[in-house]
N, C-alpha and C positions, 0 to 999 in steps of 0.2 A: 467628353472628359476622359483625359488619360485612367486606363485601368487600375494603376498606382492608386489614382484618387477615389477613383469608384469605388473600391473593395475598403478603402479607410471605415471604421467604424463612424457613424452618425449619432453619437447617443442625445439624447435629451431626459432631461425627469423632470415627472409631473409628480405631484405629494409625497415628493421623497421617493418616486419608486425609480428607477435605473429602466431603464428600455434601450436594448441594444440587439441589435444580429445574433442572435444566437450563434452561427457559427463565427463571432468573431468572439467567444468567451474563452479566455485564457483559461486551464485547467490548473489549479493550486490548490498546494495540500490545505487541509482545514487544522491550520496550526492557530486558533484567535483570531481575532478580526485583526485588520492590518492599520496602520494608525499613518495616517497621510497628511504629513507637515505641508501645509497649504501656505503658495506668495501666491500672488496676481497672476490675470492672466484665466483663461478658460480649461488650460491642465491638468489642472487638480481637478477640476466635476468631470473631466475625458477620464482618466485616468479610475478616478472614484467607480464612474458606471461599468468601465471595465470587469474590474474588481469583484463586482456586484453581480452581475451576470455570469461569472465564476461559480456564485453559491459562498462567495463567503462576504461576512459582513466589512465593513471598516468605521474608523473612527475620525471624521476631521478633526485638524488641529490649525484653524484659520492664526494666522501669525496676524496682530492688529496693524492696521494700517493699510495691510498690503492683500488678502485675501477679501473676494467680495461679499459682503455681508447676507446679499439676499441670495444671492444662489445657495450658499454654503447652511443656509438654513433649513433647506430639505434634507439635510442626512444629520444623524448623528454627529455633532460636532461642542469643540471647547474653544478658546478664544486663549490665546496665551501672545504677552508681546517679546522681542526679542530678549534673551538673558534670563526669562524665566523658564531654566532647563526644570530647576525644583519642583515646580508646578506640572509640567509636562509628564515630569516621572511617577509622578503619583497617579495623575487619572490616566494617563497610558497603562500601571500597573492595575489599576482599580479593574479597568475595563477589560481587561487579559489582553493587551499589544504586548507583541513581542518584536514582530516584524514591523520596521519602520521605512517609508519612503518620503522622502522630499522633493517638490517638486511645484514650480511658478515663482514668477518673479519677486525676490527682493533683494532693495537696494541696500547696498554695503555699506553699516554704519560705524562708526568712529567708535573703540573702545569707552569712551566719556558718554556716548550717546546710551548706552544698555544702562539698565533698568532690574539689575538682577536681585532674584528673589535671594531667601535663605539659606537653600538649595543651591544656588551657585555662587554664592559670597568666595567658598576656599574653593574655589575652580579661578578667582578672579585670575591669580600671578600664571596661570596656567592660559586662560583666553588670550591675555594680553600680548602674551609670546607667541601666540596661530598669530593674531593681528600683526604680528609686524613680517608681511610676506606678501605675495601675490593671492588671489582667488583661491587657488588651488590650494594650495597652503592652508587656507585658514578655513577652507571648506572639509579638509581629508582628517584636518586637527580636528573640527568641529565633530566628525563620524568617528574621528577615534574616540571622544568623552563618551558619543550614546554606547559604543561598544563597551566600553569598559564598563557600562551599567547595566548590561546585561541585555538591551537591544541589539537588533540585525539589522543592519541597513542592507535594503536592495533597492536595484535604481528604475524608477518610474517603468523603465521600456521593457525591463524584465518582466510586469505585471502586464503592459499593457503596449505591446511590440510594434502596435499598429500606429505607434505614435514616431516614428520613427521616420527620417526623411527617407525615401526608396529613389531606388536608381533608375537615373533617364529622367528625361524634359517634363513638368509639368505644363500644361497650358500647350498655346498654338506656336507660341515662337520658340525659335532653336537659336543657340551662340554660330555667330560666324567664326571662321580661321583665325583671328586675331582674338576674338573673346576667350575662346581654348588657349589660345597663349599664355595669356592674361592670366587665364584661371590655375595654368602650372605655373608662374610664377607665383601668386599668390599663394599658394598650398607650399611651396619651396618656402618663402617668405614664414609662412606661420609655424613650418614645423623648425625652419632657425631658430624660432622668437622662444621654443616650447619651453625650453632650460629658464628662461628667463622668467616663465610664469607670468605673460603680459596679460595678455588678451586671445580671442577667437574670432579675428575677424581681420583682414585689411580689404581696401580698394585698390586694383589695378586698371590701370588705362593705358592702352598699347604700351606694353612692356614697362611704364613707369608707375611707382606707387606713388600715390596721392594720398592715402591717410592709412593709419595704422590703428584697431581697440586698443585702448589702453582702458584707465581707470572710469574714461566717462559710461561706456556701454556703446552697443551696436548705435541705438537710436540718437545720442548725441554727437558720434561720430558722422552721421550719415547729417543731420542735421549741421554739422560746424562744414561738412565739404558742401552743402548747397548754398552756403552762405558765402565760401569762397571764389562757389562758381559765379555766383550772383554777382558778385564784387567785382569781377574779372579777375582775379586772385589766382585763377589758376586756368592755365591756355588750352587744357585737354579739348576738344570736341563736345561738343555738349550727344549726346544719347552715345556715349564710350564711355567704358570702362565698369568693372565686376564688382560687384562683391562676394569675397570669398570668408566663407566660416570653416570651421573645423576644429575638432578636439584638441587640443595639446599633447602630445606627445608623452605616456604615464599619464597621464589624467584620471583620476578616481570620476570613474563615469556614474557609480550611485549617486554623485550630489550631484553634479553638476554638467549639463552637455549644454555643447549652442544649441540655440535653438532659433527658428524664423516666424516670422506670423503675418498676419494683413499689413501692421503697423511697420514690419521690416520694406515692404513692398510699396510702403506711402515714403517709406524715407530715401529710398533707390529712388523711385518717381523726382522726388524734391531735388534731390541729388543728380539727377539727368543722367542717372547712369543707365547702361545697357540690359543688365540684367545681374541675376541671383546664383551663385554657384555653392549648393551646400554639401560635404563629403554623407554618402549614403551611409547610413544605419547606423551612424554616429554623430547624429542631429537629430536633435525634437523640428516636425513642423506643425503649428497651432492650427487650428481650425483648416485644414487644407483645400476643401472643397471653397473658402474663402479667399485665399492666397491664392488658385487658380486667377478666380474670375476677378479678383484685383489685376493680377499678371497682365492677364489677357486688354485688359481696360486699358492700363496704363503701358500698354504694348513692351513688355519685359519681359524675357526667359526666365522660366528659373530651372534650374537643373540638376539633380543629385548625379555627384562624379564618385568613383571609387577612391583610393586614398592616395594613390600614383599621380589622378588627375586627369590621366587619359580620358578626352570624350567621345562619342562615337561619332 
């Protein structure tokens, strides 16, 4: 196992307690416990144990739907669904949060679909206008309201660094000459797109893109090009071509970074693609020592590049 992964924090908790490497424990000031807006996904419990093994407490704040019910139930936690900022501000306050982090998947819903409490009725004419924009947009509007309420957003990797993609190859295989091509197109490709506030992801296959993120997410992207492949839909080589992630160009990296996981490295598999190219220390990778031996199984690279692209 590459060093990268080895040194990754492992944590697990049993009865609520946090067990982690001691020398993997972030040092933070004891400003309150830290209150960690919980999506899907295994992040928020990484993230949490981190925290914890600090020396200071936090508070979940599982979003419904999307945060898992039983994990989240060993630590300290509230239950709040989208739009109820009202509800959030008060037991955040009750409980002395001041510092706020967000962090795990949830899906982007339609301003009709919220649900807002009292507390955000006259925020409404104000949401509706972040809604009409890209991710980014309605994620940096979203961190301006907790600001002006007297919360601090910091972002997930500040608390807990070790969740960060690191640079060089995970696993046993490496990109050939042509995958490296690929993968500076790609990264040329996303940071065109940045202004535009699309997405964090395209596929390239010897020098041609085949799909672009947009609104669907990594995973329905990767899923609609293996459908194509399937179809004969599209002529590329089957085990060619990348997937390339990275930040947007200005991107408010407290709410929002790519991120990869086992589930990214099942949909490259479906996809018959090559392998995984994520820009270093500006990407989450989910469970890593997972994401390895997926890699390895499903004989895919994956690889953290600097932001130029160059590989070694």
């Amino acid at each position: 196992m590459p060093r990268a992964i080895a040194r990754a924090v492992d944590p697990s908790v049993s009865q609520g307690k946090a067990v982690v490497a001691e020398s993997h424990a972030v040092a933070m000031p004891q400003e309150g416990p830290l209150a960690i807006i919980c999506g899907g996904g295994s992040l928020p419990f990484v993230v949490a144990d981190t925290v914890i093994a600090s020396g200071r407490r936090v508070v979940l704040f599982g979003i419904r739907g999307c945060a898992d019910p039983q994990r989240i139930a060993a630590y300290r936690h509230y239950w709040a669904g989208l739009g109820q900022f009202g509800l959030f501000c008060r037991l955040a306050r009750r409980d002395g949060c001041r510092d706020v982090v967000f962090i795990g998947s949830v899906p982007r819903p339609a301003p009709w679909q919220l649900r807002p409490d009292i507390g955000t009725l006259r925020l409404l004419p104000r949401i509706f206008r972040i809604f009409a924009g890209g991710d980014d947009h309605l994620l940096t509007g979203v961190a301006r309201i907790f600001e002006e309420h007297g919360f601090r957003l910091i972002g997930a990797h500040e608390v807990a660094p070790h969740i960060l993609m690191p640079l060089g190859v995970l696993g046993q295989r490496q990109p050939g000459e042509g995958d490296k091509g690929d993968i500076a197109k790609g990264l040329g490709l996303l940071r065109a797109m940045s202004p535009f506030d699309v997405g964090q992801g395209a596929v390239v296959a010897d020098g041609r893109v085949l799909a672009v993120e947009a609104a669907e997410g990594t995973d329905r992207m990767l899923a609609s090009l293996a459908d194509l492949r399937a179809g004969s839909r599209i002529a590329a080589a089957l085990r060619r071509g990348v997937l390339i992630k990275a930040a947007k160009l200005g991107q408010d990296r407290r709410v929002d970074l790519p991120s990869v996981g086992p589930q990214t490295i099942e949909g490259a598999a479906r996809a018959m693609l090559a392998g995984i190219a994520v820009v270093a220390g500006s990407a989450v990778i989910a469970e890593p020592e997972r994401v390895v031996a997926a890699a390895d199984r499903e004989e895919l690279f994956v690889i953290g590049v600097p932001e130029d692209g160059r590989t070694p």
